[in-house]
N, C-alpha and C positions, 0 to 999 in steps of 0.2 A: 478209873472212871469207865462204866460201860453202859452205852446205850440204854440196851436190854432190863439194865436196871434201874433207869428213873420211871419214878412214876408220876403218868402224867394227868395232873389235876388243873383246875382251871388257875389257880394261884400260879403251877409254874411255868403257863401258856403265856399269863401274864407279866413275869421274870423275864420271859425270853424274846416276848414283843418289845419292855423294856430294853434290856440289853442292844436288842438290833436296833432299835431307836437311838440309843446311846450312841451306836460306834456308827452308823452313819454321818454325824457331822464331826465324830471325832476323826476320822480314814479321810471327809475332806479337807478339814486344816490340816492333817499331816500332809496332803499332796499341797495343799497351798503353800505350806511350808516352805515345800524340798524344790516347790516352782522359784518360789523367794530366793533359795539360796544356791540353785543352779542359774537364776541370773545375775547375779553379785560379779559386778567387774572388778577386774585385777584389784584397780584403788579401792576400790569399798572391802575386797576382802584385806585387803593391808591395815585400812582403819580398824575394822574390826578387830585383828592381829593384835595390833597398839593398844585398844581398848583393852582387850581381855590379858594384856601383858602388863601392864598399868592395875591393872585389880590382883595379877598374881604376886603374892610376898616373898616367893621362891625368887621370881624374876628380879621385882622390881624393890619390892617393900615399900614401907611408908615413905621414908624418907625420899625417894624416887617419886612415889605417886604426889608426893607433895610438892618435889623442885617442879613437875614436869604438869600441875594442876590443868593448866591452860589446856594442852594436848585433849586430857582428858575430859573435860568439861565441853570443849566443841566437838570429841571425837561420839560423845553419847548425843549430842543433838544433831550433828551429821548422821547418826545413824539412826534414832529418832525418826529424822525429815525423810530418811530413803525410807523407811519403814511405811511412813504416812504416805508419800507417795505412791508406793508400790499399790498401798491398799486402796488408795482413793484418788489416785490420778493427782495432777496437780491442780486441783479445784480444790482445796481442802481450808478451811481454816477455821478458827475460834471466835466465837464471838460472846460477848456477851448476851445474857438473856432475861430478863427482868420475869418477874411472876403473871405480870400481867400481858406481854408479848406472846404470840404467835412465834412459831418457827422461825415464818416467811420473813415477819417483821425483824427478828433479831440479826438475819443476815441481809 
């Protein structure tokens, strides 16, 4: 690929506004990301460890992910809740919302 040899028309001004458009919010969730996982304490990166050793069949297999269910099932919503946290503080939560409510009203 060389310079010298695109030619530039208004189509591919438009490609290239696109693109920069694109990778601006994609370059901030990867740094939001690597914020995320440069603050993961010892224990949060251990859960995760168990998590992702508990989905490996090499490790664990089913029979494993099956005896050890419980593990696995709080270790995805422990990681889940640190997840929400990180993103929204601990103000965060679900509520229900009807068709006919407001935002305001629903929480």
């Amino acid at each position: 690929f060389k310079l010298d040899q695109v030619e530039f028309t208004p189509q591919n001004a438009i490609v290239a506004v696109a693109c920069i458009a694109v990778a601006k919010p994609v370059l901030q969730g990867l740094g939001q990301t690597l914020t995320l996982i440069g603050s993961l304490t010892g224990r949060q990166q251990g859960r995760i460890n168990k998590y992702n050793e508990l989905h490996s069949d090499e490790k664990t297999g089913v029979e494993g992910r099956n005896d050890d269910y419980t593990t696995l099932v709080d270790s995805y919503y422990d990681l889940a809740t640190d997840f929400y946290e990180w993103g929204w503080g601990s103000c965060f939560h679900f509520a229900t919302r009807f068709s006919w409510e407001t935002f305001r009203d629903s929480i």
